[in-house]
C-alpha positions in Angstrom: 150.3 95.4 121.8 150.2 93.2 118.8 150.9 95.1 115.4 148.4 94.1 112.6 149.2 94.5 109.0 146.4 94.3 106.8 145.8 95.2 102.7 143.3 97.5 101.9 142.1 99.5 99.1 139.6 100.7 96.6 139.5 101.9 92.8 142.7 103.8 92.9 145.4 101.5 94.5 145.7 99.4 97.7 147.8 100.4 100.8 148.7 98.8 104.2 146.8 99.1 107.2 148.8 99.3 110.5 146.3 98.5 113.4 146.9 97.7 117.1 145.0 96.9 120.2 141.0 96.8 120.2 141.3 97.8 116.3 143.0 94.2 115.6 139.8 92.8 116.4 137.7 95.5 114.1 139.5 94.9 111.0 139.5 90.8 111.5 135.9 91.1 111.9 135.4 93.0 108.5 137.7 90.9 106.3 136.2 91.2 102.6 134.2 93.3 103.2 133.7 97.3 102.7 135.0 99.8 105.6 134.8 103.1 106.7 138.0 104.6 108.5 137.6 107.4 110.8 140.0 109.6 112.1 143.6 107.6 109.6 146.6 108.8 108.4 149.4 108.2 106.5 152.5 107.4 108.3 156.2 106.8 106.4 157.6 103.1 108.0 161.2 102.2 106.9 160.1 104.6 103.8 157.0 103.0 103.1 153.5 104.5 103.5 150.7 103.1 105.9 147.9 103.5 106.1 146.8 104.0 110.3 143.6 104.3 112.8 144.3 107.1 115.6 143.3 106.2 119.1 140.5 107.7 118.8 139.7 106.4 115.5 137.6 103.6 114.2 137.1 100.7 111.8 133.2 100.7 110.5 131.1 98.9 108.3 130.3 100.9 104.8 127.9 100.3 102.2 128.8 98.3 99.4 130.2 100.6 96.4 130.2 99.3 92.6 134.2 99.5 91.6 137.3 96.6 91.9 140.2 97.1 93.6 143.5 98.2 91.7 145.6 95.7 93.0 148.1 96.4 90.7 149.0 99.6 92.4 150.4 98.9 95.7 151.6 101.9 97.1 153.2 100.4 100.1 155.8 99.1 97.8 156.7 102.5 96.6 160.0 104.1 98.5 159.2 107.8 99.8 161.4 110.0 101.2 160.3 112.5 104.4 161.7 116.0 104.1 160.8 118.5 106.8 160.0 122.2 105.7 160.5 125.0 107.9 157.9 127.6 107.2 
């Protein structure tokens, strides 16, 4: 399946959205507009966070909410390092 990578954010910083399949066509559908995502996580790509819709997850329309987006914080662009803890 294609692999779409879309910018999304709210007051705090923006991040990368990784969607695939039937979710492709969700996010298109909603550009500029306000989302809800259910069931996403953050995944670590060549050290880079995104931002990602489970299978079972889904792209919604939200209400409108009164803030601007902090592009100026792009955390995609920030390098992170996985380390695995053994409890």
């Amino acid at each position: 399946p294609w692999i779409l990578e879309t910018m999304v954010g709210d007051e705090t910083a923006v991040i990368v959205l990784k969607t695939t399949g039937r979710m492709n066509k969700r996010i298109r559908s909603f550009e500029g507009k306000m989302i809800k995502l259910k069931n996403a996580k953050i995944e670590l790509y060549k050290n880079s966070m995104r931002l990602m819709v489970n299978s079972e997850g889904d792209i919604e329309p939200s209400q409108a909410a009164e803030f601007i987006v902090k592009q100026d914080n792009n955390v995609s662009l920030l390098e992170w390092e996985r380390v695995d803890v053994v409890i």
